[in-house]
OpenMM code with the backbone's topology and positions (N, CA, C; nanometers):
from openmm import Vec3, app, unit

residues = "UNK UNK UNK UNK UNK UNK UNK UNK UNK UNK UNK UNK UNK UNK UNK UNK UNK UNK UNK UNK UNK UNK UNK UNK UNK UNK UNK UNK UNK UNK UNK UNK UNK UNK UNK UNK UNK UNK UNK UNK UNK UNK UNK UNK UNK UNK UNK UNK UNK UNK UNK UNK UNK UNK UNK UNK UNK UNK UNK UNK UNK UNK UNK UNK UNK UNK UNK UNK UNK UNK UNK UNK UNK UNK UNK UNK UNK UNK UNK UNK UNK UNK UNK UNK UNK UNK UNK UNK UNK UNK UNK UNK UNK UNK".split()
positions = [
    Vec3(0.0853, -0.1165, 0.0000),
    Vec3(0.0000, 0.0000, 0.0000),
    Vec3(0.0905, 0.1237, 0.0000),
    Vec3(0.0631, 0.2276, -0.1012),
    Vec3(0.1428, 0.3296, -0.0773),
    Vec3(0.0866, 0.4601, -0.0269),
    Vec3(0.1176, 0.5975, 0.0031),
    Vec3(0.0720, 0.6882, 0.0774),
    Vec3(-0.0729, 0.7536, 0.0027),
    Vec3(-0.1102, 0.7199, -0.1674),
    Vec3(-0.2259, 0.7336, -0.2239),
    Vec3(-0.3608, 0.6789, -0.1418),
    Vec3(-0.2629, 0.5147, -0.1720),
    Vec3(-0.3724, 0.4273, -0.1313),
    Vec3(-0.3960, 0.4213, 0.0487),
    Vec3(-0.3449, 0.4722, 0.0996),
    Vec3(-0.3345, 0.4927, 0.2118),
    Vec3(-0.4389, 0.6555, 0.2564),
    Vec3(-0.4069, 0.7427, 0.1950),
    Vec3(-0.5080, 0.8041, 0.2222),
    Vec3(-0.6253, 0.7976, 0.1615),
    Vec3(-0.6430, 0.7208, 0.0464),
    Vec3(-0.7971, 0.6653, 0.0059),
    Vec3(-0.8619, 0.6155, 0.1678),
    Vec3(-0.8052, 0.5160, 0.1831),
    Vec3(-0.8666, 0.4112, 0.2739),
    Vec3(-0.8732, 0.4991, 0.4065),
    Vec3(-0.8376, 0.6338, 0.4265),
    Vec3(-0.8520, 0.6787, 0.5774),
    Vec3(-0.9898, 0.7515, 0.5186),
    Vec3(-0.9960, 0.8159, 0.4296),
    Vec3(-1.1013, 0.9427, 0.3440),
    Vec3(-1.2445, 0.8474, 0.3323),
    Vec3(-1.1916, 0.6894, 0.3204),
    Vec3(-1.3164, 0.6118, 0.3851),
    Vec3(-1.3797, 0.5765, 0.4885),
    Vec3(-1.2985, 0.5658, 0.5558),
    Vec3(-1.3650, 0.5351, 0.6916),
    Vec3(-1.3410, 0.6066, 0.7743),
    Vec3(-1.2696, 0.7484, 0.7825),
    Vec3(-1.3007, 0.8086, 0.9001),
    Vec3(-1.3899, 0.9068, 0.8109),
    Vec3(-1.4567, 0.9270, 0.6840),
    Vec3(-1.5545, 0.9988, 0.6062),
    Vec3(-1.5061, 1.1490, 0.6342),
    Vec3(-1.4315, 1.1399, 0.5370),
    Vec3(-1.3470, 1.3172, 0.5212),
    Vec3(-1.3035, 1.2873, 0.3887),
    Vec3(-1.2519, 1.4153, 0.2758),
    Vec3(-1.2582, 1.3883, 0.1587),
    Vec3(-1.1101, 1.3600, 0.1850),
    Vec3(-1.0509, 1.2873, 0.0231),
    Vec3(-0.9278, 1.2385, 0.0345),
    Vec3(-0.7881, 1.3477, 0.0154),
    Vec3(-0.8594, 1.5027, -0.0166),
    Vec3(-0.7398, 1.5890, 0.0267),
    Vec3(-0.7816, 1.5948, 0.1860),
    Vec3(-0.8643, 1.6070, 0.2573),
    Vec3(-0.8331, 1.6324, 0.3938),
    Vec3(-0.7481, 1.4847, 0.4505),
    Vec3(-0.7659, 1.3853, 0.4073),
    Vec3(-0.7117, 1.2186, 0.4517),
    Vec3(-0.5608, 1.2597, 0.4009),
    Vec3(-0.4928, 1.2803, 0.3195),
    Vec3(-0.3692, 1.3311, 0.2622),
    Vec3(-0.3236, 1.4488, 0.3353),
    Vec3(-0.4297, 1.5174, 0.4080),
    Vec3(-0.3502, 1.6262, 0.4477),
    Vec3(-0.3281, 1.5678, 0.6155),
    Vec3(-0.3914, 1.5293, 0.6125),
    Vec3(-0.4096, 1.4377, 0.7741),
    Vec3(-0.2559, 1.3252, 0.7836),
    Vec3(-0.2142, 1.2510, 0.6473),
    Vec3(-0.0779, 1.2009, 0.6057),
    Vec3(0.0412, 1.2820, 0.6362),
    Vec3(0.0304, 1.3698, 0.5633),
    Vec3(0.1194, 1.5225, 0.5318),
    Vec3(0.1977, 1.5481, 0.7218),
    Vec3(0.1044, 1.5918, 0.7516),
    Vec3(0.0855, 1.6495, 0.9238),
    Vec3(0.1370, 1.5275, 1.0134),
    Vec3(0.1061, 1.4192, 0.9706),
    Vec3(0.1619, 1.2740, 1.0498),
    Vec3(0.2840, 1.2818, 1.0314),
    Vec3(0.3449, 1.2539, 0.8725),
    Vec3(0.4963, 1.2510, 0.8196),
    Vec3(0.5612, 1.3473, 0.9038),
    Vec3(0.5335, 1.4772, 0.8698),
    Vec3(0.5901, 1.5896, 0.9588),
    Vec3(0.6108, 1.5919, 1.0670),
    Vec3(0.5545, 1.5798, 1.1436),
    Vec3(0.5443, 1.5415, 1.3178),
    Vec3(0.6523, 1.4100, 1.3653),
    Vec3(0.6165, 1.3185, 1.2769),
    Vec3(0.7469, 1.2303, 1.3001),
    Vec3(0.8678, 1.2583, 1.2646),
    Vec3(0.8980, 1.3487, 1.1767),
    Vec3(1.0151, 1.3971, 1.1245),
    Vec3(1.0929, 1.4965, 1.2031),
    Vec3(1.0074, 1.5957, 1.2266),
    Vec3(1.0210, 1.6995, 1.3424),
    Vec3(1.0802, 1.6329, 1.4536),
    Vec3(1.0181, 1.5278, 1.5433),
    Vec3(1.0558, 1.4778, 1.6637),
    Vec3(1.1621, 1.4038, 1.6545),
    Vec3(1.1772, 1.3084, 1.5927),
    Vec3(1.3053, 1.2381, 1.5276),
    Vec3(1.4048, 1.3299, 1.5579),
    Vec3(1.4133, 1.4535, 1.4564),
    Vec3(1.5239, 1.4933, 1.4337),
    Vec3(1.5772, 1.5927, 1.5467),
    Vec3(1.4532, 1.6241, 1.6360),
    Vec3(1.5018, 1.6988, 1.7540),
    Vec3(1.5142, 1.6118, 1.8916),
    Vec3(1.5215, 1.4517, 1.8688),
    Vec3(1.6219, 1.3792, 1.9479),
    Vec3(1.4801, 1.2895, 2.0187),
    Vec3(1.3679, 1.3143, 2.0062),
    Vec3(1.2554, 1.2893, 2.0323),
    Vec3(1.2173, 1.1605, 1.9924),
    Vec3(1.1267, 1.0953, 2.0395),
    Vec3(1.0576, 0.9657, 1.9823),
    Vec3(0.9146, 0.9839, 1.9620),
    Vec3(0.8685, 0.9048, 1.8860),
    Vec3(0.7311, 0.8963, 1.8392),
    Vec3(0.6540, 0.7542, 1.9157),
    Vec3(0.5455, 0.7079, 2.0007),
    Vec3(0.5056, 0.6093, 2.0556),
    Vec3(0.3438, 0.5764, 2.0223),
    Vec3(0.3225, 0.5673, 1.9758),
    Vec3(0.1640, 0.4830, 1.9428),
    Vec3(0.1654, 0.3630, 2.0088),
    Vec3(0.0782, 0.3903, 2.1353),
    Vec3(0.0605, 0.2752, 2.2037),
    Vec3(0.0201, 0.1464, 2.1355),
    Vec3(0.0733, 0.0575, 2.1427),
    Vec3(0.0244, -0.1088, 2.0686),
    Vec3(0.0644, -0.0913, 1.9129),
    Vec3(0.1210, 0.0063, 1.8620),
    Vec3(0.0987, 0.0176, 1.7094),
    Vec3(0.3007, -0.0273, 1.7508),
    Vec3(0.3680, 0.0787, 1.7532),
    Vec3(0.4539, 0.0679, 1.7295),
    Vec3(0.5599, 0.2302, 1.7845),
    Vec3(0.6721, 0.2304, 1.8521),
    Vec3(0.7668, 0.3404, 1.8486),
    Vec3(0.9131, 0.3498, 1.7240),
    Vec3(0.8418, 0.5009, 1.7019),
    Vec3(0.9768, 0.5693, 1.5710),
    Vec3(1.0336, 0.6252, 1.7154),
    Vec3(1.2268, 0.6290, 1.6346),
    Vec3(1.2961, 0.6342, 1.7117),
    Vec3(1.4449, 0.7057, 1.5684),
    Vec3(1.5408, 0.7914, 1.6487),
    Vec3(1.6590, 0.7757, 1.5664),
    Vec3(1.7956, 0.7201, 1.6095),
    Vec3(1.8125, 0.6559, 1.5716),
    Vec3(1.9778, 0.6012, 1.6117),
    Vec3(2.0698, 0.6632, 1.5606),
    Vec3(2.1926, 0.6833, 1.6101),
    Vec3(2.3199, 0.6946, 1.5871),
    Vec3(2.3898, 0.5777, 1.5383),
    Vec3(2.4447, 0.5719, 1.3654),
    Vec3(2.5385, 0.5227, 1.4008),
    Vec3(2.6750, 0.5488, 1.3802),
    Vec3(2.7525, 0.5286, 1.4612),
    Vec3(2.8788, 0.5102, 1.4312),
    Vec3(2.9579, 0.5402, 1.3111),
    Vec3(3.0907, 0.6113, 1.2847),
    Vec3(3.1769, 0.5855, 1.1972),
    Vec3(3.2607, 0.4470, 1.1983),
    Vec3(3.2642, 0.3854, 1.0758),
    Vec3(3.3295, 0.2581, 1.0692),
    Vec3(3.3683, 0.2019, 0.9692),
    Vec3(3.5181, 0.1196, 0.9714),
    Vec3(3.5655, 0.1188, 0.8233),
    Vec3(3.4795, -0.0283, 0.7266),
    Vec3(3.4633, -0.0316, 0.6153),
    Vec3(3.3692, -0.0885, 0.5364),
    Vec3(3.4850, -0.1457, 0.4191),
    Vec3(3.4296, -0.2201, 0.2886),
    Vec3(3.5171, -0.2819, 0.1953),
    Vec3(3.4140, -0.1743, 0.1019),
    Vec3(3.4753, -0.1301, -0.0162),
    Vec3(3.4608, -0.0648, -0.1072),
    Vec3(3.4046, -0.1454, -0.2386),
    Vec3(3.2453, -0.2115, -0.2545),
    Vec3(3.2247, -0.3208, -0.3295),
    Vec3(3.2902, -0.3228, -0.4834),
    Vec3(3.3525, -0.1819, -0.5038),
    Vec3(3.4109, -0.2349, -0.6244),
    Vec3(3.5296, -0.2943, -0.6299),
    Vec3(3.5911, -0.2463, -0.5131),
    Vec3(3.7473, -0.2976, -0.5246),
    Vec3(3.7783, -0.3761, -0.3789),
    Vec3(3.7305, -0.5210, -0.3712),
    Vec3(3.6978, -0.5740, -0.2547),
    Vec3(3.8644, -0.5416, -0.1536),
    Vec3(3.9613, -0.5312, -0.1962),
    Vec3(4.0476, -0.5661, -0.1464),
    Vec3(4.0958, -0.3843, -0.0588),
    Vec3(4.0061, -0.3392, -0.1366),
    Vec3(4.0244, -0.1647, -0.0293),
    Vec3(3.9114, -0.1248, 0.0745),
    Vec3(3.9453, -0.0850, 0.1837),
    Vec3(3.8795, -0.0025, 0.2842),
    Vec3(3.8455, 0.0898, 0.2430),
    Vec3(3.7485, 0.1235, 0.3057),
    Vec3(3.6635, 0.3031, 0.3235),
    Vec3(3.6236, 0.3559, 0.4415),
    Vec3(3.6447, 0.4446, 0.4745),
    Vec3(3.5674, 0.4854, 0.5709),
    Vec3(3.4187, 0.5356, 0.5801),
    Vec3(3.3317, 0.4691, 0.6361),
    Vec3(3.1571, 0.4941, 0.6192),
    Vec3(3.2005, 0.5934, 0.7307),
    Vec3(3.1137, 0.7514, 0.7173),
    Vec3(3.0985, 0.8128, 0.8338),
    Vec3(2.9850, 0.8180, 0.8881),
    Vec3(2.9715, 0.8671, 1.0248),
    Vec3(2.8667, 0.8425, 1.0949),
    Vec3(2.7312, 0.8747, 1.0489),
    Vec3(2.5732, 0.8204, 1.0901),
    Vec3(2.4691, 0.9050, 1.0278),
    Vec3(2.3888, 0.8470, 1.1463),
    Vec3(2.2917, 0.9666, 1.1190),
    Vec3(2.1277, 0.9212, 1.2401),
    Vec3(2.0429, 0.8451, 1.1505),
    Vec3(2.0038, 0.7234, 1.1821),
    Vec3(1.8927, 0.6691, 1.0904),
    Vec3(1.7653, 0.6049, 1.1577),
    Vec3(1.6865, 0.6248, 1.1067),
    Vec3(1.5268, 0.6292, 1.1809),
    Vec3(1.5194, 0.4631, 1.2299),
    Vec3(1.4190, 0.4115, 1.3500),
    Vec3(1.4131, 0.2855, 1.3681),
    Vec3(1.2679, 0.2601, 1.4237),
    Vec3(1.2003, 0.1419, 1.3843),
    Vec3(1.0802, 0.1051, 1.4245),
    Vec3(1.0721, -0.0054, 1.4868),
    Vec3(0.9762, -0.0240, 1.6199),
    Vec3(1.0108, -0.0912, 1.6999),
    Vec3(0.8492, -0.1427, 1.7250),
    Vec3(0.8036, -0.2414, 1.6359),
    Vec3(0.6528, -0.2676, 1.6676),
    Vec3(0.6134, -0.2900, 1.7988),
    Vec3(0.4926, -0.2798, 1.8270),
    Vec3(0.4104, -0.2392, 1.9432),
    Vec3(0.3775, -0.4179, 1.9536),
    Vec3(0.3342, -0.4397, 2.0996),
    Vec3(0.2673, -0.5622, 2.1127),
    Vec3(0.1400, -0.6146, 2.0313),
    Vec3(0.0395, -0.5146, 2.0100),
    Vec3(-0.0991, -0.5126, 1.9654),
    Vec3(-0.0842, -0.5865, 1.7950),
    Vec3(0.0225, -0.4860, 1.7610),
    Vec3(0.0685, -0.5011, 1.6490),
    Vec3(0.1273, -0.6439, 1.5702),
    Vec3(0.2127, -0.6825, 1.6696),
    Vec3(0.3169, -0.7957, 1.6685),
    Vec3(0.1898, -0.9247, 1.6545),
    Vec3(0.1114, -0.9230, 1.7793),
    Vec3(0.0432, -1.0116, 1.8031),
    Vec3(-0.0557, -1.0619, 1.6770),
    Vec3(-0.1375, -0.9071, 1.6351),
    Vec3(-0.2155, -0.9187, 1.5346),
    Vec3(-0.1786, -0.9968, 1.3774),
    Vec3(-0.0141, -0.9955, 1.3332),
    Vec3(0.0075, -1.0391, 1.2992),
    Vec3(0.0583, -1.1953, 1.3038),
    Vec3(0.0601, -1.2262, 1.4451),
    Vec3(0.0918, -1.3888, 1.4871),
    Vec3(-0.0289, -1.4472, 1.4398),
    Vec3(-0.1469, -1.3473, 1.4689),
    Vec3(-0.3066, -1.4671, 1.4683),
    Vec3(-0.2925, -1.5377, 1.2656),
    Vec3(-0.3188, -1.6698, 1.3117),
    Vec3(-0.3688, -1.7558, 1.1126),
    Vec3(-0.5340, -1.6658, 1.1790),
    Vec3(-0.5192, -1.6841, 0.9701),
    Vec3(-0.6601, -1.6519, 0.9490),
    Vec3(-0.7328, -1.7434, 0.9401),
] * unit.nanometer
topology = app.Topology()
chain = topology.addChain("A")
for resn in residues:
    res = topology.addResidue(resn, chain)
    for name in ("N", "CA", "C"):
        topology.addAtom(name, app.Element.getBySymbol(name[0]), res)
């Protein structure tokens, strides 16, 4: 499902048109982005917590020339950490 079809399906069932469901997307993305990047976490109880990590600078092989090093430098990269509700819902067979 991508962020189209994703705000179709909210513009249905919470009955709002699909620019207000997209703009309701828009304002979500943002908010997680915002907090992320100001060191913050995002928590939806049972759904799941956004989070950013640090990682590390560290030396790597250069896939073209296996036999040379590189240095990867450090970066913050986003992490998701599903919720119980979540986890579970997907254990149940249909």
């Amino acid at each position: 499902m991508n962020k189209a079809e994703m705000a179709d399906v909210i513009a249905e069932k919470a009955d709002v048109s699909k620019k207000q469901a997209d703009e309701m997307l828009e304002v979500f993305e943002n908010t997680v982005i915002s907090t992320l990047k100001s060191g913050g976490e995002v928590s939806l109880t049972g759904f799941g917590t956004f989070s950013a990590k640090r990682r590390e600078a560290r030396m790597g092989v250069n896939p073209q020339k296996p036999t040379e090093r590189i240095q990867i430098p450090a970066v913050t990269v986003p992490k998701f950490k599903a919720g119980k509700t979540l986890k579970d819902s997907l254990k149940q067979k249909d």
